[in-house]
ZAPA-372164 format. One record per residue: y, z, x of N, C-alpha, C, O, CB in turn; residue in one letter. Coordinates in steps of 0.2 Angstrom, whole numbers, plus 5000, padded with zeros to 4 digits. Atoms other than C-alpha are relative to their C-alpha. Glycine has a CB too. Layout:
residues N
YZXYZXYZXYZXYZXa...
END
This chain:
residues 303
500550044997508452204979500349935002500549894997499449994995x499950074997508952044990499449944996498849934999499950005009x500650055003507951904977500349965005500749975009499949974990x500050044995507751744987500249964993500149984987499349985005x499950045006508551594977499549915000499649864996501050004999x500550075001507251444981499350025003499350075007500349915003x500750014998505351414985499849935001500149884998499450044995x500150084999504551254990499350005003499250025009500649965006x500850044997502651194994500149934999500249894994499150024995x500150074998502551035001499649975000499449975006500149985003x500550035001501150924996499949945003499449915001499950014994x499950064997501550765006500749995003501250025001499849954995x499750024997502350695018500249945001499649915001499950015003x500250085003502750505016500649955004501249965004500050004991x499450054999503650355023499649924999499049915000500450015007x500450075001503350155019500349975006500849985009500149954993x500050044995503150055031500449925001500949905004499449995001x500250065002502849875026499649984995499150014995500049975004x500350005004502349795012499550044996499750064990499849965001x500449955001500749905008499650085002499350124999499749975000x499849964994500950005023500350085000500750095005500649965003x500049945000501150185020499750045005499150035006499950024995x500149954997501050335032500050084996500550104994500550005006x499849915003500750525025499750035002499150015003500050034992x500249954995500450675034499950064992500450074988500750025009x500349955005499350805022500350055006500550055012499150004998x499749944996499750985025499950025005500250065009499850054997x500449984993498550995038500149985005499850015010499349994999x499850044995499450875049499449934999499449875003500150055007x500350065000498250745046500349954998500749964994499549994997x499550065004498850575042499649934998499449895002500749975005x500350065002498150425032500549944998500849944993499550014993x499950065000498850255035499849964996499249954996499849985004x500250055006498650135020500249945002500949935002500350024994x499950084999498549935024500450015006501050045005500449964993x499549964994499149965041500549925002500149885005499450035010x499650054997500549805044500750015001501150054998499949944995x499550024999502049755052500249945004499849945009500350045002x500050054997502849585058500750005001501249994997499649964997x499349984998504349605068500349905000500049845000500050065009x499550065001505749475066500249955009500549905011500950064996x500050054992505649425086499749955001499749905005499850035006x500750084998504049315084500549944997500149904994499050004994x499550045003505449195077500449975005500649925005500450034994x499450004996506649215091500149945005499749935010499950065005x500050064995507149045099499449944994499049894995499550045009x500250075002506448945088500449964994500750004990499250024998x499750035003507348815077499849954994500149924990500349995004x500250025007505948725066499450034998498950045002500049925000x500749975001504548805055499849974996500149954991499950054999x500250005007503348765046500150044994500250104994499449985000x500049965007503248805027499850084998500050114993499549964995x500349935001502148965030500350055003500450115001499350005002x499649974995503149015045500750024997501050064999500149955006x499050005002504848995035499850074995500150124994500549894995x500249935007503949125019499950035003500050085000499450004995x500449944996503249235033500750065003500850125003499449975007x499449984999505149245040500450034996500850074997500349965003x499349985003505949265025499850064996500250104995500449934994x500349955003504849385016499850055004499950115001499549984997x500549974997503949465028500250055006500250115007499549945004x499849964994504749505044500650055001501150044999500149955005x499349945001505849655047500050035009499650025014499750104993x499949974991506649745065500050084997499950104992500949965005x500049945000506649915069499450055001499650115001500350014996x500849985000504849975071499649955002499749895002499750014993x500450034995503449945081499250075000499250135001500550005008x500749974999501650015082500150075003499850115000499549965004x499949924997502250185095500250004996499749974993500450025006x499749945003503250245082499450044994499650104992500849974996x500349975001501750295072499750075003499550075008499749964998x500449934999501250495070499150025004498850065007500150044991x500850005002499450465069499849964995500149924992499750064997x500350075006498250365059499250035001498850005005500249885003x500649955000496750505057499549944994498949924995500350104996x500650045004496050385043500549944997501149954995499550064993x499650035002496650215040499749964993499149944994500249955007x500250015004496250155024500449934996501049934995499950054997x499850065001496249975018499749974992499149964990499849955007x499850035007496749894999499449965002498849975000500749954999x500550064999495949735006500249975007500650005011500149944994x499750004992496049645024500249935002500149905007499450025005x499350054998497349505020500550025007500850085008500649994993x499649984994498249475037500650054999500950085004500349925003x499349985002499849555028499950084998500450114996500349964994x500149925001498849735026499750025006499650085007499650024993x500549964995497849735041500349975007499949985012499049994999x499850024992498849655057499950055004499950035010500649985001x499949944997498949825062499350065004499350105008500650044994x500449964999497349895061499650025009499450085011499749974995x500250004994496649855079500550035004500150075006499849945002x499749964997498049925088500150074998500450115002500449975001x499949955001498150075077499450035001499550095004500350004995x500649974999496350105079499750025008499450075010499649954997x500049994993496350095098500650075003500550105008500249915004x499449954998498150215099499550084998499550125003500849994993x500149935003497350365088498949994998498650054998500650004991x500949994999495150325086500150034992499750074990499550075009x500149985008495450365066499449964999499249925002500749984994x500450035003494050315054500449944995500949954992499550044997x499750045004494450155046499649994994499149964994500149945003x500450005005494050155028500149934998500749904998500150064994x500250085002493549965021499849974995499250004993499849985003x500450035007493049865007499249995003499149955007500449924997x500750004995491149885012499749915001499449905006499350054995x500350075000490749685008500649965007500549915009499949964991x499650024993492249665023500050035005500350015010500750005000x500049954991491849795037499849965004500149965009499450065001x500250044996490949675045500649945005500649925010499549984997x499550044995492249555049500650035001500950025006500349944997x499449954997493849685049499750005007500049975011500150094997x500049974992492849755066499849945003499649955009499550065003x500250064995492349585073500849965001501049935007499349934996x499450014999494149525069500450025005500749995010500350024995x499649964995495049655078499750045005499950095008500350044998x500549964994493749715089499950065001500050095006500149995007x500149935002493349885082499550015003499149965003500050014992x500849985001491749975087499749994995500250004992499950075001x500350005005490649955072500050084996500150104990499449975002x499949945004490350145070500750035000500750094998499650055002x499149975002492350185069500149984991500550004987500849935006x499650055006492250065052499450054994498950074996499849895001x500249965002491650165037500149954993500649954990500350085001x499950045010491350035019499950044996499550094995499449944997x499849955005492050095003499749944995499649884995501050035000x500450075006491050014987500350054995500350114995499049974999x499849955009491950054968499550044998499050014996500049944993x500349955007491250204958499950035005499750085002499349994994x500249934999491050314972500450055003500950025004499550005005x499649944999491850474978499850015007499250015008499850064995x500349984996491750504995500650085003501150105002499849935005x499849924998492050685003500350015006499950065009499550045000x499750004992493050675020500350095000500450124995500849925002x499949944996493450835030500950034995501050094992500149975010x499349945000495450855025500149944991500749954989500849995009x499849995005495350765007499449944997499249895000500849994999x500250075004494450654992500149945000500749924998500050014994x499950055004494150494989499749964996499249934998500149975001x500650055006493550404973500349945001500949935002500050014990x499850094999493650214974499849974995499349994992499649975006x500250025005493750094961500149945000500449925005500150024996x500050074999493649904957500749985001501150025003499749964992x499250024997495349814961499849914999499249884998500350045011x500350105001495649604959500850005003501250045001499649934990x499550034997496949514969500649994994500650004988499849935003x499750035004498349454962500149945000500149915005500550024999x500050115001498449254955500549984998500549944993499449964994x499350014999500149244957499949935000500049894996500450045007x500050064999499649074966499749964994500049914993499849995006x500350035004498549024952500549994994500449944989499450044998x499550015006500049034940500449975000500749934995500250064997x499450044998501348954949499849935002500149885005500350045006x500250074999500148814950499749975007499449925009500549964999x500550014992499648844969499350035001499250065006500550055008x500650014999497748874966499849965006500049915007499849964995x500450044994496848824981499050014998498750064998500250055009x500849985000494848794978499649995006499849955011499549964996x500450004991493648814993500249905003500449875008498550034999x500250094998493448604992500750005002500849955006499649934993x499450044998495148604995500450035006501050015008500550014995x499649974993495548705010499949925004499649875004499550085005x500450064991495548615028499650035002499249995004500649995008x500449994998494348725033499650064997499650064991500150005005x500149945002493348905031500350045000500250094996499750015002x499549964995494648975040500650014993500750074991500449955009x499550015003495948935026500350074996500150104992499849954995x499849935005497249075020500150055006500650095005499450024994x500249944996496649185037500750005004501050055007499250005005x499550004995498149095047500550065000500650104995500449934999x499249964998499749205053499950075001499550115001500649994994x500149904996500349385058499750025005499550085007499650054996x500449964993499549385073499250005001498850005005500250085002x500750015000497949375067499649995003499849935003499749984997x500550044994496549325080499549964994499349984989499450065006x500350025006495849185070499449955007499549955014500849944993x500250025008494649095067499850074997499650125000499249945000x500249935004494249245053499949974994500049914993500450064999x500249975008493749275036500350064996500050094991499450025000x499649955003495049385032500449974993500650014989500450025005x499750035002495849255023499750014990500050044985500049945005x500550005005494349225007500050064998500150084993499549975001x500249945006493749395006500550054999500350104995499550035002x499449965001495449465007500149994993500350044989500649985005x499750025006495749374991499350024995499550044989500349905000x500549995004493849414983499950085000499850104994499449965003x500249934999493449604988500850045001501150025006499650005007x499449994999495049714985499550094994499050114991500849934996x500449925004494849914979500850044998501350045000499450075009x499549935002495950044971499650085000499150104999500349994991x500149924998496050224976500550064996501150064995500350015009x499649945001496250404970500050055007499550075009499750044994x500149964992496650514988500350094994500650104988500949955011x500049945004496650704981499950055006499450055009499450004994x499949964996497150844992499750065001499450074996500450004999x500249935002496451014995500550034997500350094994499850045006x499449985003497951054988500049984992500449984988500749965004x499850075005497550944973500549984998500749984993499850014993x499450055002499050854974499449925001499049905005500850015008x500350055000498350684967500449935002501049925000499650014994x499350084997499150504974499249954998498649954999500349985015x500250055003498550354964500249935004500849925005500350004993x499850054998498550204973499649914998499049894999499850025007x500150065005498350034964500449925001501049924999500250034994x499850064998498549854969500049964995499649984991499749985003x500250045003498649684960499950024993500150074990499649985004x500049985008498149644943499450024998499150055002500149944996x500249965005497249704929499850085001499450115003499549984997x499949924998497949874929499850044993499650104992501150035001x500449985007497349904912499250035000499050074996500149944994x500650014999495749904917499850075004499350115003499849945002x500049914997496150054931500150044997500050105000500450025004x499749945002496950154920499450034995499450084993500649984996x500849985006495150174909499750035006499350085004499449934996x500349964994494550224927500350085003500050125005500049965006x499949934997495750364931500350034994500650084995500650005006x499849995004496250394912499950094999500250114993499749964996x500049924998495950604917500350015003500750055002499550055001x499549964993496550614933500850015003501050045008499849975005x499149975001498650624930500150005006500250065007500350084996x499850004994499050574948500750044999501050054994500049935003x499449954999500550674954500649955001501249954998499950055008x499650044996501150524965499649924997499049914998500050045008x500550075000500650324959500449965002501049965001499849974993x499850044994500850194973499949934997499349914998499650025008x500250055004500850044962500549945001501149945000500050024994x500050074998501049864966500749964994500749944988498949974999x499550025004502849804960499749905000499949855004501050025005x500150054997502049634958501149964996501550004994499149954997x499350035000503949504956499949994991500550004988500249925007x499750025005503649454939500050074995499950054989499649934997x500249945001503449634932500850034998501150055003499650035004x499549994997505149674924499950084999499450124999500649974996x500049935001505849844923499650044993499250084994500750025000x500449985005505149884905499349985003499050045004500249974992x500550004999503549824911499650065007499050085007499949935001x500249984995503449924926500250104998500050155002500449945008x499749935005504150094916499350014998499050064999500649984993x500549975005502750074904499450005003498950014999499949964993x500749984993501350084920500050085002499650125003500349945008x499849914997502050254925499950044995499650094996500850025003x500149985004502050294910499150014995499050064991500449975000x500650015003500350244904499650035006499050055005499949944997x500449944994499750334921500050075000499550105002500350005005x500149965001500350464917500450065007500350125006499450004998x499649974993501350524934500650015000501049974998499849975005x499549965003502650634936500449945007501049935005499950115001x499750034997503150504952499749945002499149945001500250025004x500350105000502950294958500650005007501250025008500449934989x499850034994503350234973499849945001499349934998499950045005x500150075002503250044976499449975005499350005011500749955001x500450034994501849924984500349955000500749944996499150005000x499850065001502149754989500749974998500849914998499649974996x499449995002503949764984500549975006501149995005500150074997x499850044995504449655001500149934995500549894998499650005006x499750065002504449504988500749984997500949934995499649984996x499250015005506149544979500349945006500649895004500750104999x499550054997506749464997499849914999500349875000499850015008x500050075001506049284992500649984994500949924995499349984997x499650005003507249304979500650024999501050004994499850014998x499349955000508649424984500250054994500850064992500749955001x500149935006508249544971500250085002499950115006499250004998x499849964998509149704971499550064996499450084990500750004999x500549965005507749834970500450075000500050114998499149995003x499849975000508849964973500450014991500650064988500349995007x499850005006509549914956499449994993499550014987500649945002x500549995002507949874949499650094996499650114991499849975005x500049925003507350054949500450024997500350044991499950055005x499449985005508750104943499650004993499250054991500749944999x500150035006508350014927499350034998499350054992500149934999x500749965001506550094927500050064997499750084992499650015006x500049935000507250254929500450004995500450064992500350045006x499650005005508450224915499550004992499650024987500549945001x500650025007506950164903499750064999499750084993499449945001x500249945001506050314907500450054998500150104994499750015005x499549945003507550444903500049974994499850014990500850025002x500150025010507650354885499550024997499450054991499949914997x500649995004505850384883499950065000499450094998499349965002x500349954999506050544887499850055006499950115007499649994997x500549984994504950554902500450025006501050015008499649935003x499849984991504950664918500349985004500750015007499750005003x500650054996504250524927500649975002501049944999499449954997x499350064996505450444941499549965005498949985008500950045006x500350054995505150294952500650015005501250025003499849914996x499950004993505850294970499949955003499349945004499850055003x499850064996506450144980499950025008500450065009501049974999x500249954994505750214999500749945005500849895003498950005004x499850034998506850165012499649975007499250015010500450025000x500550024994506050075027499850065006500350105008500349945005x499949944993505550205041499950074998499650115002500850005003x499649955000506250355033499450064996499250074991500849974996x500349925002505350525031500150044993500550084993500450055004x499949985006505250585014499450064999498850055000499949954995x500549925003504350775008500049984994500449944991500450085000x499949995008503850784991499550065000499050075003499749934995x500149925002503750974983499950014995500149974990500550035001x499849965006503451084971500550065002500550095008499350034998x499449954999505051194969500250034998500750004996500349995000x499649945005505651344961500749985003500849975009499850095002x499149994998507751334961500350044996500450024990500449925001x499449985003508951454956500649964999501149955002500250055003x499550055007509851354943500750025001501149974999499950024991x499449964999511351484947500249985008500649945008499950104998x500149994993511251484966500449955002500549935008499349995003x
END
């Protein structure tokens, strides 16, 4: 008898984008867009002085090589929150492909006035509920920014902006908006769950302790979790860990560039903590662009 010496079901398709920015095509060929952004490195071109936000946006932010056509699809675009740095994209992605855009429900209204959405394309997501879409689950749950700035001593209070507007500037954003405030007030975390049940944990910002009492059954397959910069490797080990997921792939993890942080070497050390403890569980550095499967796999060991 000719045995076969591997098997393979593929449960995701996946590549990062930018910053929060993920593309994955389910089995079905559907594909959900997460935080749709990118801010190419040409809006710089020719110019020789910037301001302070202009110079963080260049050094952190902007990358070449990609452009809005190279997206597959964007059947359902689903948004963290709708800081300029997760949703620049959404209005052009929404006009390319007509997907539904899932949203923090207390921001729908300014996402589609922002980017000039139809109103019924926009679909508000509010914590504790499960909703039931065509090609997969999603439960939604509380989420809070991160106060990165509050710690480093850059607090801003409303009395202290220059205007309403404050925070909404850059990325192309059509401003005046409100993307800026409730970007920073209204933020959600997601479980997406396949018909396949392949489960993807997606989780922003801080108090992760708090999500983990929300998905403390559901053992995600895959957790998309928010490298914030001060988070070392033991800390960002005992997250995956306490998740409970067999893989980690990074969110926000464009800030190592403020610092020239090798996250290539980073993971590493994740992955090294976790083989001490024992654990499965690996974390994966995505490369920009690039196409990744993730399987279940029989392999002949011998083969």
């Amino acid at each position: 008898m000719d045995y076969k010496h591997n098997a393979h079901s593929t449960a995701l398709k996946i590549r990062w984008i930018s910053v929060q920015c993920y593309e994955m095509v389910l089995p079905n060929g559907k594909v959900i867009v997460t935080d749709p952004f990118y801010w190419d490195a040409s809006h710089y071109d020719g110019m020789t002085e910037f301001t302070k936000n202009q110079q963080m946006e260049k050094d952190v932010y902007a990358q070449t090589g990609f452009d809005v056509e190279q997206f597959t699809g964007a059947d359902y675009i689903l948004l963290n929150h709708i800081h300029g740095d997760h949703s620049n994209l959404v209005g052009q992605l929404w006009n390319k492909f007509y997907g539904r855009v899932l949203v923090p429900g207390d921001c729908a209204m300014e996402l589609a006035r922002t980017y000039d959405i139809p109103y019924a394309a926009i679909y508000p997501l509010y914590p504790g509920n499960t909703y039931y879409f065509d090609d997969f689950t999603l439960k939604v749950y509380p989420g809070a920014h991160d106060n990165r700035a509050f710690r480093e001593g850059k607090f801003k209070r409303p009395s202290q902006q220059v205007n309403d507007f404050g925070g909404s500037e850059g990325f192309g954003v059509p401003c005046p908006n409100l993307t800026g405030p409730l970007g920073s007030i209204h933020n959600l975390n997601f479980l997406i769950e396949t018909p396949n049940n392949f489960r993807i944990d997606f989780s922003a910002g801080r108090d992760y302790q708090e999500h983990l009492q929300h998905v403390a059954a559901e053992k995600p397959n895959l957790m998309l979790r928010h490298r914030i910069r001060s988070y070392s490797p033991e800390t960002y080990a005992g997250m995956i860990e306490q998740m409970g997921a067999q893989l980690c792939m990074p969110l926000h993890h464009n800030n190592a560039r403020a610092t020239g942080e090798d996250l290539n070497a980073y993971f590493e050390q994740v992955n090294q903590i976790l083989q001490s403890h024992g654990s499965p569980a690996r974390a994966f550095n995505p490369e920009p662009y690039k196409w990744y499967s993730i399987r279940t796999s029989i392999l002949d060991d011998e083969a």
